[in-house]
C-alpha positions as CSV (number, residue, x, y, z in Angstrom):
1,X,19.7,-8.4,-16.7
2,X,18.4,-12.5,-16.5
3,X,16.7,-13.2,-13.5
4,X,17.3,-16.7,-14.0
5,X,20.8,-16.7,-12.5
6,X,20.5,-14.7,-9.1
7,X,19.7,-16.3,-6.2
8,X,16.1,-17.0,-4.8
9,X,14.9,-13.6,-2.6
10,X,14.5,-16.7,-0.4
11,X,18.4,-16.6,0.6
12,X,18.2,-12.5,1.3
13,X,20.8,-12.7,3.8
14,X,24.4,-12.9,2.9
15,X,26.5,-15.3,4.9
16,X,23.2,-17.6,6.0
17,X,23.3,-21.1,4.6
18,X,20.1,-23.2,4.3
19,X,21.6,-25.6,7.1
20,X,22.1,-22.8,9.2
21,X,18.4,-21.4,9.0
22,X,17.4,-25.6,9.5
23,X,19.5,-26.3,12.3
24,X,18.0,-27.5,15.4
25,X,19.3,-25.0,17.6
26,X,18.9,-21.9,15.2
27,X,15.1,-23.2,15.2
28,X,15.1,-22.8,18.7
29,X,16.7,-19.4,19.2
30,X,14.6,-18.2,16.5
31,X,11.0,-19.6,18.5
32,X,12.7,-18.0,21.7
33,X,12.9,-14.8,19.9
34,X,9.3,-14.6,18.7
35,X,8.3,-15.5,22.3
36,X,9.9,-12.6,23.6
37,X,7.8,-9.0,24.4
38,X,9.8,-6.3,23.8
39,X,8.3,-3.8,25.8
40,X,6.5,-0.6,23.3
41,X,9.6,1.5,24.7
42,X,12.1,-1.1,23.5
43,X,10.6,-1.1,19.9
44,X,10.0,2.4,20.1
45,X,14.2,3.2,20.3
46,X,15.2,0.5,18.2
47,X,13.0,1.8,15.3
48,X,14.2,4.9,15.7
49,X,17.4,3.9,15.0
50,X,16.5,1.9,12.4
51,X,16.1,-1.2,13.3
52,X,14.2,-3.4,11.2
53,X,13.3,-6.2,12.6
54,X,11.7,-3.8,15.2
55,X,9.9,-2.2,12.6
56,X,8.2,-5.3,11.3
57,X,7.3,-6.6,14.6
58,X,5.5,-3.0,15.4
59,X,4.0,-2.9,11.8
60,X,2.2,-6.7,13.6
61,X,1.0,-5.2,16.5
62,X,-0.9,-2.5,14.3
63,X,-2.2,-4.9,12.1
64,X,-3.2,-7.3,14.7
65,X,-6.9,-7.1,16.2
66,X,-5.9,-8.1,19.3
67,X,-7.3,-5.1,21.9
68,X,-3.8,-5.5,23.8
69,X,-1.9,-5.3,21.0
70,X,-3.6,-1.8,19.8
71,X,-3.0,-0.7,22.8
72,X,0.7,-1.3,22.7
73,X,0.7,0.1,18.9
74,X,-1.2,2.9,19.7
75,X,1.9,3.6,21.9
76,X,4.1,3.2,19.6
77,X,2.6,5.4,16.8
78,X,2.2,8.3,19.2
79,X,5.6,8.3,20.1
80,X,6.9,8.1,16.4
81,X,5.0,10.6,15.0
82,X,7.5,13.2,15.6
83,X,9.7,11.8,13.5
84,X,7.6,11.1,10.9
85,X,5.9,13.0,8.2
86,X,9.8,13.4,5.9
87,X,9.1,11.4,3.0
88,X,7.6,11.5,-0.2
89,X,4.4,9.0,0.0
90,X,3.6,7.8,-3.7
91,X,0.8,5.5,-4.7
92,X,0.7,3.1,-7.3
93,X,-1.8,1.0,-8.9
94,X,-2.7,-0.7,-12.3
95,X,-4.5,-3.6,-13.7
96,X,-3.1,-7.0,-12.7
97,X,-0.7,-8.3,-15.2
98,X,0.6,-4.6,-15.3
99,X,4.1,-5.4,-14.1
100,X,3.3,-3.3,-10.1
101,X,6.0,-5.5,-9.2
102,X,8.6,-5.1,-11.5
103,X,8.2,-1.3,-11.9
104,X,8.4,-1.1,-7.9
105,X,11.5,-3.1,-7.8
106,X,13.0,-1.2,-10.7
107,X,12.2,2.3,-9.3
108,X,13.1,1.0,-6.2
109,X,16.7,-0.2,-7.2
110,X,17.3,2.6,-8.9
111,X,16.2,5.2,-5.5
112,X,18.9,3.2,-3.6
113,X,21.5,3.4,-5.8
114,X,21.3,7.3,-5.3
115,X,21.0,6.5,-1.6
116,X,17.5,7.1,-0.7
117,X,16.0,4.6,1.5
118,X,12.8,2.8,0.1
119,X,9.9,1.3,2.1
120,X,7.4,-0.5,0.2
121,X,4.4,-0.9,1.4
122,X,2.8,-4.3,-1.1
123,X,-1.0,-5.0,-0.2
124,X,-1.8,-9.0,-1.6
125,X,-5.5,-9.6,-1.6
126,X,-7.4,-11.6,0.5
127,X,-9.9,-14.9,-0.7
128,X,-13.1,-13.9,0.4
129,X,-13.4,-17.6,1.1
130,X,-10.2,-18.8,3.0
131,X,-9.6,-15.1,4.1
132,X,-5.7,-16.4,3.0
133,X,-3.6,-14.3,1.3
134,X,0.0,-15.3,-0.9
135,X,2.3,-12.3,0.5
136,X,4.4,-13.0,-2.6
137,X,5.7,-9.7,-3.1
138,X,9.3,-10.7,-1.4
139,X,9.7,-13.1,-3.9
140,X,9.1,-10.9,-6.9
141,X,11.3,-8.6,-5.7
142,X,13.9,-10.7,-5.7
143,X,16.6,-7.8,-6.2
144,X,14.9,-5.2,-4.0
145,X,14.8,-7.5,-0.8
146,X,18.5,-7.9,-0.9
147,X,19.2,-4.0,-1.0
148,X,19.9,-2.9,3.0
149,X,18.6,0.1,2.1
150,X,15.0,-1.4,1.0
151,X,12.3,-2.6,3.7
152,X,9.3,-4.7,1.9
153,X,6.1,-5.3,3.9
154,X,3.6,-7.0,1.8
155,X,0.0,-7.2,4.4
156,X,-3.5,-8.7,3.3
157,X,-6.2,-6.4,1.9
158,X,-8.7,-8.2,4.6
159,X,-11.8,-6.8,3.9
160,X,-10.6,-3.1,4.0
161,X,-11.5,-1.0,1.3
162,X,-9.4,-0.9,-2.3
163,X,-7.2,-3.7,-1.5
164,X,-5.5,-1.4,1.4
165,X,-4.6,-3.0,4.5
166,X,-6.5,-1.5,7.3
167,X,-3.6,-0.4,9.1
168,X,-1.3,1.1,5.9
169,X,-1.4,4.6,7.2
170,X,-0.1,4.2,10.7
171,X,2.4,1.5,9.0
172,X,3.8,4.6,6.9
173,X,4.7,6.7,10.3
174,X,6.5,3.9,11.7
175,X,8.6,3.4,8.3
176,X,9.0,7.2,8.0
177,X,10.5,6.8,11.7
178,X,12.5,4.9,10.7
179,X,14.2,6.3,8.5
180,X,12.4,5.4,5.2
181,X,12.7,8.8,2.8
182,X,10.7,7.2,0.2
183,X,7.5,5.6,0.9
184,X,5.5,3.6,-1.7
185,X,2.1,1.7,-2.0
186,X,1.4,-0.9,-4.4
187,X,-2.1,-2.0,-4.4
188,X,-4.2,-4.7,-5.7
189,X,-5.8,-3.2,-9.0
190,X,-7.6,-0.7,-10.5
191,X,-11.2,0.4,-9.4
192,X,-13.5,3.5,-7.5
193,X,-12.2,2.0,-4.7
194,X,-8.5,2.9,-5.1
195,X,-9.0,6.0,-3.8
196,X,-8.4,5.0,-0.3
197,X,-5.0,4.6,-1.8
198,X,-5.3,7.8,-3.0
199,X,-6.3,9.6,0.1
200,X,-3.4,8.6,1.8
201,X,0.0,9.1,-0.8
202,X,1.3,12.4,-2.3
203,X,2.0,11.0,-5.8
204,X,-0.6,8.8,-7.5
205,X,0.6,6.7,-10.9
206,X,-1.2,5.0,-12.5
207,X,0.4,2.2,-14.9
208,X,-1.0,1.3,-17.8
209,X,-0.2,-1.5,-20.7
210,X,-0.7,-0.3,-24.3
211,X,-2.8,-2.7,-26.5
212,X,-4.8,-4.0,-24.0
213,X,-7.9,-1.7,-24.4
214,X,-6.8,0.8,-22.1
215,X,-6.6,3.3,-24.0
216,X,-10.1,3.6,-24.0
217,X,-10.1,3.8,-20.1
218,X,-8.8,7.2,-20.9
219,X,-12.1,9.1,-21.5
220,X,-13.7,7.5,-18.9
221,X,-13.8,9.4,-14.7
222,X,-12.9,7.5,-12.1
223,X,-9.3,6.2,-12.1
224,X,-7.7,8.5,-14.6
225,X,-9.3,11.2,-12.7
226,X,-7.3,10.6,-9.3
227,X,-3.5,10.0,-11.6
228,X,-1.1,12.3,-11.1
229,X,0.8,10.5,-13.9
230,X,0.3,7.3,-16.3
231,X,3.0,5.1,-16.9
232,X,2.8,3.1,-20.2
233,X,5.1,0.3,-18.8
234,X,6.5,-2.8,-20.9
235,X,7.3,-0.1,-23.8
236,X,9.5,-1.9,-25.1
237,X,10.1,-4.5,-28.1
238,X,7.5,-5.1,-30.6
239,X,5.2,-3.3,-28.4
240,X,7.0,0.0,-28.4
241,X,5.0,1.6,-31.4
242,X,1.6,0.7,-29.8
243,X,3.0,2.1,-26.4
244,X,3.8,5.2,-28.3
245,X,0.4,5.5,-29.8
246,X,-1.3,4.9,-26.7
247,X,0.5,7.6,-25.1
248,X,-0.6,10.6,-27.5
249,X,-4.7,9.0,-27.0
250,X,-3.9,9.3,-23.2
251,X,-2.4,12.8,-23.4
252,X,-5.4,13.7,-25.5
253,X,-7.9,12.7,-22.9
254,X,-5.7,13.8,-19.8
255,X,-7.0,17.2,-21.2
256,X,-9.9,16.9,-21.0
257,X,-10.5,16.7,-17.4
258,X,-10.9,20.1,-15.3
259,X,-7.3,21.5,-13.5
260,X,-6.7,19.4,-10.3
261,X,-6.6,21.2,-7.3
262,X,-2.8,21.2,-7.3
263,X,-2.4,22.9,-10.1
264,X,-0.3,20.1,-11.9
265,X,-1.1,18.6,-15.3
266,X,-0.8,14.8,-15.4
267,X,1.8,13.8,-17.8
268,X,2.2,10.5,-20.0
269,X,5.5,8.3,-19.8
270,X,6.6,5.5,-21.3
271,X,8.9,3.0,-19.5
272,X,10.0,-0.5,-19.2
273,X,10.2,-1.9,-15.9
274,X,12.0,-5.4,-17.2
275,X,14.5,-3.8,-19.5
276,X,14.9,-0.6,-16.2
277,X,14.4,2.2,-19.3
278,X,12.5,5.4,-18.1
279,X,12.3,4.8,-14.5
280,X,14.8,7.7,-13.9
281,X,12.7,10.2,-15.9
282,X,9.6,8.9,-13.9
283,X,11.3,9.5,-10.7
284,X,12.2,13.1,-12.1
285,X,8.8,13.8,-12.8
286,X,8.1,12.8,-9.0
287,X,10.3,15.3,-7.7
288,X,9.3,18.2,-10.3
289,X,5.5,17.5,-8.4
290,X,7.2,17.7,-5.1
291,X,8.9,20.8,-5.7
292,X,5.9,22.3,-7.7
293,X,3.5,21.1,-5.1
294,X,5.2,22.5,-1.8
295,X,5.6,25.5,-4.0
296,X,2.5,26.4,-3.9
297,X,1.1,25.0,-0.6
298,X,-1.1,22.1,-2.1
299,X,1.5,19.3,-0.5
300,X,0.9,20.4,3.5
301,X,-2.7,21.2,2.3
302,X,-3.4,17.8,1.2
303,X,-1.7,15.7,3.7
304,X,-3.4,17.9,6.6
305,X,-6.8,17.3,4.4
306,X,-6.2,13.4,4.5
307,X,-5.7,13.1,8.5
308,X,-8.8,15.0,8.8
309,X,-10.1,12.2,6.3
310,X,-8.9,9.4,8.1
311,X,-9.6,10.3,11.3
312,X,-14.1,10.2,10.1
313,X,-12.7,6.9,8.7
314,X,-11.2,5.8,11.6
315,X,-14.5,6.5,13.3
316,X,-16.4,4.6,11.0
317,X,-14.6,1.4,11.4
318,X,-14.6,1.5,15.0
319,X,-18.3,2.2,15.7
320,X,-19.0,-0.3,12.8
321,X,-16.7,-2.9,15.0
322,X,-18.2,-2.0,18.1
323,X,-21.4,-2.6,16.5
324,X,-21.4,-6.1,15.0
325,X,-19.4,-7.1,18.6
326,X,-21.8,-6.9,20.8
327,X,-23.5,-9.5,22.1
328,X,-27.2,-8.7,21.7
329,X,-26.6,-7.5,18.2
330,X,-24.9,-11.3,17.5
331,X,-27.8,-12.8,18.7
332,X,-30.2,-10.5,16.7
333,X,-28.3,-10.5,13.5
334,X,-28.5,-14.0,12.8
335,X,-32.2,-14.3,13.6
336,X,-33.1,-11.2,11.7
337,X,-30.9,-12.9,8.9
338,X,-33.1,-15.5,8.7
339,X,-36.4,-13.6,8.9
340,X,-34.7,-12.1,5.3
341,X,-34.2,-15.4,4.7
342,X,-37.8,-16.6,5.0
343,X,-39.5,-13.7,3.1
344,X,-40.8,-12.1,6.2
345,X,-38.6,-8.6,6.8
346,X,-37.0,-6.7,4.8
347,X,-32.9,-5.9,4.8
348,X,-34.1,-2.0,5.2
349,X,-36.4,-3.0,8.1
350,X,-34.3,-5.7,9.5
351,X,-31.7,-2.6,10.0
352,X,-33.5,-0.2,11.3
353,X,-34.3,-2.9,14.4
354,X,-31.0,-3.8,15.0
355,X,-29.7,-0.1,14.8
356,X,-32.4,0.6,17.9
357,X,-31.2,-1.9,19.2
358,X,-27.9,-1.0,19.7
359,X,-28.6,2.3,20.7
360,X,-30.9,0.8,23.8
Protein backbone atom coordinates (compact mmCIF):
# COMPACT_ATOMS: atom_id res chain seq x y z
CA UNK A 1 0.00 0.00 0.00
CA UNK A 2 1.60 3.68 -1.43
CA UNK A 3 2.09 6.03 1.18
CA UNK A 4 2.14 8.71 -1.26
CA UNK A 5 -1.56 9.10 -1.38
CA UNK A 6 -2.78 9.15 2.40
CA UNK A 7 -3.01 12.15 4.10
CA UNK A 8 -0.09 13.82 6.19
CA UNK A 9 -0.14 12.20 10.05
CA UNK A 10 -0.29 15.98 10.37
CA UNK A 11 -4.22 16.03 9.69
CA UNK A 12 -4.82 12.92 12.45
CA UNK A 13 -8.12 14.17 13.25
CA UNK A 14 -11.07 13.52 11.12
CA UNK A 15 -13.41 16.34 10.62
CA UNK A 16 -10.58 19.21 11.55
CA UNK A 17 -9.68 21.43 8.62
CA UNK A 18 -6.38 23.40 8.45
CA UNK A 19 -8.59 26.72 8.84
CA UNK A 20 -10.08 25.41 11.70
CA UNK A 21 -6.82 24.44 13.70
CA UNK A 22 -5.60 28.40 12.26
CA UNK A 23 -8.48 30.19 13.32
CA UNK A 24 -8.07 33.00 15.62
CA UNK A 25 -10.38 31.87 18.12
CA UNK A 26 -9.50 28.07 18.01
CA UNK A 27 -5.82 29.55 18.80
CA UNK A 28 -7.21 30.96 21.72
CA UNK A 29 -9.25 28.20 23.22
CA UNK A 30 -6.40 25.98 22.57
CA UNK A 31 -3.76 28.63 24.72
CA UNK A 32 -6.61 28.70 27.36
CA UNK A 33 -6.51 24.98 27.55
CA UNK A 34 -2.81 24.60 28.14
CA UNK A 35 -3.10 27.37 30.75
CA UNK A 36 -5.37 25.39 32.66
CA UNK A 37 -4.23 22.95 35.95
CA UNK A 38 -6.09 20.12 36.08
CA UNK A 39 -5.76 19.15 39.46
CA UNK A 40 -3.58 15.41 39.87
CA UNK A 41 -7.19 13.94 40.86
CA UNK A 42 -8.76 15.30 37.67
CA UNK A 43 -6.08 13.62 35.47
CA UNK A 44 -5.96 10.79 37.63
CA UNK A 45 -9.97 9.79 36.64
CA UNK A 46 -9.81 10.88 33.24
CA UNK A 47 -6.81 8.56 32.46
CA UNK A 48 -8.53 5.99 33.98
CA UNK A 49 -11.03 6.18 31.65
CA UNK A 50 -9.08 6.63 28.97
CA UNK A 51 -8.62 9.71 28.27
CA UNK A 52 -5.89 10.69 26.18
CA UNK A 53 -5.25 13.91 26.16
CA UNK A 54 -4.94 13.37 30.04
CA UNK A 55 -2.59 10.80 29.50
CA UNK A 56 -0.15 12.97 27.61
CA UNK A 57 -0.36 15.90 29.74
CA UNK A 58 0.58 13.47 32.94
CA UNK A 59 3.30 11.60 30.80
CA UNK A 60 4.70 15.99 30.86
CA UNK A 61 4.55 16.25 34.32
CA UNK A 62 6.82 13.07 34.68
CA UNK A 63 9.07 14.07 32.25
CA UNK A 64 9.35 17.55 33.45
CA UNK A 65 12.17 18.55 36.07
CA UNK A 66 10.26 20.88 37.56
CA UNK A 67 10.16 19.83 41.64
CA UNK A 68 6.33 20.82 41.63
CA UNK A 69 5.62 19.03 38.81
CA UNK A 70 7.14 15.64 40.34
CA UNK A 71 5.41 16.14 42.96
CA UNK A 72 2.08 16.16 41.22
CA UNK A 73 3.30 13.07 38.97
CA UNK A 74 4.46 11.31 41.78
CA UNK A 75 0.72 11.47 42.68
CA UNK A 76 -0.38 10.44 39.85
CA UNK A 77 1.71 7.30 39.33
CA UNK A 78 0.88 6.10 42.85
CA UNK A 79 -2.63 6.24 42.30
CA UNK A 80 -2.39 4.36 38.84
CA UNK A 81 -0.41 1.70 39.76
CA UNK A 82 -3.30 -0.48 40.68
CA UNK A 83 -4.37 -0.59 37.46
CA UNK A 84 -1.35 -1.07 35.92
CA UNK A 85 0.99 -3.92 35.41
CA UNK A 86 -1.86 -5.86 32.42
CA UNK A 87 0.21 -5.59 29.36
CA UNK A 88 2.71 -7.17 27.59
CA UNK A 89 5.83 -4.66 27.59
CA UNK A 90 8.18 -5.45 24.40
CA UNK A 91 11.32 -3.78 23.54
CA UNK A 92 12.67 -2.99 20.37
CA UNK A 93 15.80 -1.85 18.91
CA UNK A 94 18.07 -2.02 15.82
CA UNK A 95 20.65 -0.06 13.93
CA UNK A 96 19.33 3.12 12.37
CA UNK A 97 18.26 2.71 8.91
CA UNK A 98 16.59 -0.56 10.25
CA UNK A 99 13.02 0.36 9.43
CA UNK A 100 12.07 0.67 13.90
CA UNK A 101 9.52 2.77 12.41
CA UNK A 102 7.86 1.01 9.90
CA UNK A 103 7.99 -2.43 11.76
CA UNK A 104 6.34 -0.59 14.84
CA UNK A 105 3.68 0.93 12.69
CA UNK A 106 3.13 -2.39 10.88
CA UNK A 107 2.93 -4.48 14.07
CA UNK A 108 1.04 -1.87 15.44
CA UNK A 109 -1.72 -1.79 12.70
CA UNK A 110 -1.94 -5.11 12.64
CA UNK A 111 -2.51 -5.45 16.98
CA UNK A 112 -5.52 -2.98 16.41
CA UNK A 113 -7.03 -4.60 13.84
CA UNK A 114 -7.58 -7.65 16.30
CA UNK A 115 -8.55 -4.98 18.84
CA UNK A 116 -5.69 -4.71 21.23
CA UNK A 117 -4.85 -1.25 22.14
CA UNK A 118 -1.23 -0.14 21.37
CA UNK A 119 0.88 2.42 23.23
CA UNK A 120 4.18 3.23 21.75
CA UNK A 121 6.49 4.53 23.56
CA UNK A 122 9.33 6.27 20.59
CA UNK A 123 12.58 7.75 22.29
CA UNK A 124 14.30 10.45 19.42
CA UNK A 125 17.77 11.30 20.54
CA UNK A 126 18.96 14.35 21.87
CA UNK A 127 22.10 16.71 20.16
CA UNK A 128 24.52 16.77 22.67
CA UNK A 129 24.95 20.32 21.47
CA UNK A 130 21.50 21.99 21.09
CA UNK A 131 20.04 19.37 23.64
CA UNK A 132 17.08 19.51 20.64
CA UNK A 133 15.45 16.60 19.66
CA UNK A 134 13.07 15.96 16.10
CA UNK A 135 10.15 13.97 17.88
CA UNK A 136 9.42 12.74 14.32
CA UNK A 137 8.04 9.51 15.15
CA UNK A 138 4.23 10.84 14.58
CA UNK A 139 5.04 11.56 11.29
CA UNK A 140 6.48 8.21 10.31
CA UNK A 141 3.70 6.67 11.57
CA UNK A 142 1.48 8.22 9.55
CA UNK A 143 -1.14 5.22 9.60
CA UNK A 144 -0.68 4.30 13.27
CA UNK A 145 -1.44 7.89 14.61
CA UNK A 146 -4.82 7.84 12.96
CA UNK A 147 -5.90 4.39 14.64
CA UNK A 148 -8.11 5.52 17.99
CA UNK A 149 -6.92 2.59 19.36
CA UNK A 150 -3.03 3.68 19.00
CA UNK A 151 -1.38 6.29 21.54
CA UNK A 152 2.25 7.44 20.19
CA UNK A 153 4.50 9.40 22.63
CA UNK A 154 7.83 10.01 21.10
CA UNK A 155 10.15 11.85 24.31
CA UNK A 156 14.02 12.95 24.04
CA UNK A 157 16.77 10.49 25.10
CA UNK A 158 18.25 13.64 27.22
CA UNK A 159 21.23 12.45 28.59
CA UNK A 160 19.68 9.21 30.13
CA UNK A 161 21.24 6.13 29.45
CA UNK A 162 20.56 3.93 25.95
CA UNK A 163 18.58 6.50 24.27
CA UNK A 164 15.66 5.90 27.09
CA UNK A 165 13.90 8.80 28.28
CA UNK A 166 14.50 9.14 31.91
CA UNK A 167 11.03 8.88 32.78
CA UNK A 168 9.82 5.69 30.24
CA UNK A 169 9.08 3.46 33.12
CA UNK A 170 6.57 5.44 35.08
CA UNK A 171 5.22 6.58 31.44
CA UNK A 172 4.40 2.75 30.89
CA UNK A 173 2.08 2.66 34.31
CA UNK A 174 0.21 5.56 33.26
CA UNK A 175 -0.44 3.99 29.60
CA UNK A 176 -1.14 0.57 31.12
CA UNK A 177 -3.81 2.68 33.28
CA UNK A 178 -5.03 3.60 30.69
CA UNK A 179 -5.98 1.07 29.06
CA UNK A 180 -2.98 0.33 26.80
CA UNK A 181 -2.79 -3.90 26.55
CA UNK A 182 0.24 -3.60 24.44
CA UNK A 183 3.09 -1.63 25.43
CA UNK A 184 6.16 -1.07 23.12
CA UNK A 185 9.53 0.76 23.18
CA UNK A 186 11.45 1.83 20.28
CA UNK A 187 14.75 3.03 21.01
CA UNK A 188 17.52 4.90 19.36
CA UNK A 189 19.99 2.13 18.22
CA UNK A 190 21.92 -0.68 19.02
CA UNK A 191 24.73 -0.59 21.81
CA UNK A 192 25.79 -2.05 25.67
CA UNK A 193 23.71 0.58 26.64
CA UNK A 194 20.34 -0.87 25.36
CA UNK A 195 19.99 -2.78 28.17
CA UNK A 196 18.22 -0.14 30.17
CA UNK A 197 15.73 -0.89 27.51
CA UNK A 198 16.02 -4.22 28.33
CA UNK A 199 15.57 -4.00 32.00
CA UNK A 200 12.44 -2.56 31.75
CA UNK A 201 10.21 -4.68 28.74
CA UNK A 202 9.16 -8.44 28.73
CA UNK A 203 9.99 -9.07 25.04
CA UNK A 204 13.32 -7.89 23.61
CA UNK A 205 13.71 -7.93 19.44
CA UNK A 206 16.10 -7.18 18.02
CA UNK A 207 15.87 -6.20 14.16
CA UNK A 208 18.37 -6.76 11.93
CA UNK A 209 18.99 -5.99 7.93
CA UNK A 210 20.65 -8.76 5.98
CA UNK A 211 23.65 -7.70 3.88
CA UNK A 212 24.71 -5.10 5.87
CA UNK A 213 27.45 -6.94 7.90
CA UNK A 214 25.32 -8.00 10.56
CA UNK A 215 25.53 -11.14 10.33
CA UNK A 216 28.78 -11.00 11.76
CA UNK A 217 27.33 -9.22 14.88
CA UNK A 218 25.98 -12.59 15.52
CA UNK A 219 29.01 -14.24 17.26
CA UNK A 220 29.76 -11.31 19.02
CA UNK A 221 28.04 -10.79 23.34
CA UNK A 222 26.50 -7.88 23.98
CA UNK A 223 23.32 -7.17 22.00
CA UNK A 224 22.48 -10.60 20.62
CA UNK A 225 22.96 -11.75 24.06
CA UNK A 226 19.89 -9.59 25.64
CA UNK A 227 17.31 -10.66 22.16
CA UNK A 228 14.67 -12.67 22.80
CA UNK A 229 14.11 -12.78 18.99
CA UNK A 230 15.88 -11.23 15.72
CA UNK A 231 13.87 -9.92 13.14
CA UNK A 232 15.53 -9.92 9.64
CA UNK A 233 13.24 -7.06 8.36
CA UNK A 234 13.05 -5.63 4.61
CA UNK A 235 13.10 -9.43 3.51
CA UNK A 236 11.70 -8.84 0.73
CA UNK A 237 12.58 -8.30 -3.15
CA UNK A 238 16.00 -8.79 -4.36
CA UNK A 239 17.07 -8.99 -0.91
CA UNK A 240 15.04 -11.97 0.07
CA UNK A 241 17.77 -14.68 -0.66
CA UNK A 242 20.42 -12.78 1.39
CA UNK A 243 17.76 -12.31 4.23
CA UNK A 244 17.32 -15.98 4.08
CA UNK A 245 21.05 -16.72 4.32
CA UNK A 246 21.54 -14.45 7.04
CA UNK A 247 18.88 -16.03 8.96
CA UNK A 248 20.47 -19.71 9.12
CA UNK A 249 24.27 -17.66 10.18
CA UNK A 250 22.07 -16.04 12.98
CA UNK A 251 20.31 -19.29 14.08
CA UNK A 252 23.79 -20.84 14.07
CA UNK A 253 25.21 -18.37 16.45
CA UNK A 254 21.92 -17.96 18.53
CA UNK A 255 23.23 -21.48 19.73
CA UNK A 256 25.94 -20.79 20.82
CA UNK A 257 25.13 -18.71 23.70
CA UNK A 258 24.37 -20.48 27.27
CA UNK A 259 20.16 -21.07 27.94
CA UNK A 260 18.66 -17.74 29.12
CA UNK A 261 17.32 -17.69 32.35
CA UNK A 262 13.79 -18.11 30.97
CA UNK A 263 14.22 -21.01 29.49
CA UNK A 264 13.32 -19.73 25.93
CA UNK A 265 15.47 -20.19 22.84
CA UNK A 266 15.69 -17.07 20.64
CA UNK A 267 14.26 -17.66 17.34
CA UNK A 268 15.11 -16.05 13.75
CA UNK A 269 12.23 -14.36 11.58
CA UNK A 270 12.09 -12.90 8.57
CA UNK A 271 9.61 -10.07 7.79
CA UNK A 272 8.93 -7.05 5.85
CA UNK A 273 7.66 -4.18 7.56
CA UNK A 274 6.97 -2.07 4.11
CA UNK A 275 5.25 -4.80 2.20
CA UNK A 276 3.36 -5.92 6.28
CA UNK A 277 4.55 -9.84 5.49
CA UNK A 278 5.58 -11.74 8.73
CA UNK A 279 4.41 -9.37 11.30
CA UNK A 280 1.59 -11.77 12.27
CA UNK A 281 3.97 -14.69 12.80
CA UNK A 282 6.26 -12.27 14.92
CA UNK A 283 3.39 -11.30 17.02
CA UNK A 284 2.66 -15.13 17.46
CA UNK A 285 6.03 -15.78 18.53
CA UNK A 286 5.32 -12.93 21.21
CA UNK A 287 2.56 -14.54 22.71
CA UNK A 288 4.08 -18.25 22.58
CA UNK A 289 6.96 -16.30 25.07
CA UNK A 290 4.20 -14.92 27.07
CA UNK A 291 2.44 -18.12 27.56
CA UNK A 292 5.80 -20.09 27.96
CA UNK A 293 7.21 -17.46 30.18
CA UNK A 294 4.20 -17.15 32.82
CA UNK A 295 4.27 -20.84 32.56
CA UNK A 296 7.07 -21.24 34.22
CA UNK A 297 7.23 -18.21 36.54
CA UNK A 298 10.15 -16.34 34.80
CA UNK A 299 7.50 -13.39 33.62
CA UNK A 300 6.45 -12.21 37.46
CA UNK A 301 10.09 -13.14 38.33
CA UNK A 302 11.58 -10.79 35.98
CA UNK A 303 9.36 -7.81 36.24
CA UNK A 304 9.56 -8.05 40.21
CA UNK A 305 13.59 -8.27 39.44
CA UNK A 306 13.48 -5.05 37.33
CA UNK A 307 11.55 -2.74 40.02
CA UNK A 308 14.04 -3.89 42.43
CA UNK A 309 16.55 -2.64 39.55
CA UNK A 310 15.12 0.48 39.06
CA UNK A 311 14.47 1.46 42.24
CA UNK A 312 18.99 1.39 42.98
CA UNK A 313 18.61 3.34 39.67
CA UNK A 314 16.29 5.64 40.77
CA UNK A 315 18.66 6.26 43.72
CA UNK A 316 21.45 6.81 41.65
CA UNK A 317 20.00 9.56 39.65
CA UNK A 318 18.66 11.38 42.50
CA UNK A 319 21.79 11.58 44.79
CA UNK A 320 23.77 12.26 41.51
CA UNK A 321 21.13 15.29 40.97
CA UNK A 322 21.24 16.34 44.45
CA UNK A 323 24.94 16.31 44.08
CA UNK A 324 25.85 18.53 41.14
CA UNK A 325 22.82 21.03 42.67
CA UNK A 326 24.22 22.22 45.33
CA UNK A 327 25.60 25.26 45.64
CA UNK A 328 29.08 24.78 47.10
CA UNK A 329 29.69 21.89 44.80
CA UNK A 330 28.77 24.55 41.71
CA UNK A 331 31.17 26.76 42.88
CA UNK A 332 33.83 24.02 43.42
CA UNK A 333 33.34 22.20 40.29
CA UNK A 334 34.17 24.79 38.10
CA UNK A 335 37.27 25.86 39.84
CA UNK A 336 38.48 22.28 40.34
CA UNK A 337 37.64 22.13 36.50
CA UNK A 338 40.03 24.44 35.83
CA UNK A 339 42.85 23.28 38.19
CA UNK A 340 42.44 19.92 35.56
CA UNK A 341 42.60 22.35 33.18
CA UNK A 342 45.91 23.89 34.12
CA UNK A 343 47.83 20.62 34.84
CA UNK A 344 47.70 21.00 38.49
CA UNK A 345 45.08 18.06 39.97
CA UNK A 346 44.07 15.25 38.79
CA UNK A 347 40.20 14.19 37.67
CA UNK A 348 40.70 11.21 40.38
CA UNK A 349 41.91 13.78 43.05
CA UNK A 350 39.75 16.67 41.95
CA UNK A 351 36.83 13.99 42.90
CA UNK A 352 37.70 12.81 45.80
CA UNK A 353 37.63 16.80 47.10
CA UNK A 354 34.43 17.52 45.96
CA UNK A 355 32.87 14.16 47.13
CA UNK A 356 34.08 15.41 50.93
CA UNK A 357 32.88 18.14 50.19
CA UNK A 358 29.53 17.31 49.84
CA UNK A 359 29.42 15.03 52.56
CA UNK A 360 30.55 18.16 55.01
Amino acid sequence: MSKTSKSSALKNKEGVSISEITNNSSIENIRKKRKSKPTSQLLITQILNGNITALSRAITLVESSNPLHLKKANEIIKSCLPYANNSIRIGITGVPGVGKSTFIEALGIHLTTTGKKVAVLAVDPSSSLSKGSILGDKTRMEDLVKDTNAFIRPSPSGTSLGGVARKTRETIILCEAAGFDTVIIETVGVGQSETAVHSMVDFFLLLKLAGAGDELQGIKRGIIEMADAIAINKADGENQKAAKLAKVEFNRALHLYPQKESEWQPKVLLCSALKQEGISEIWQLIKNYEKHSKANSYFDHNRKAQNKFWLLQTIEERLKSDFFNQKKIKTALSTQLQLIEEGTTTPFVAAEYLLGLALD
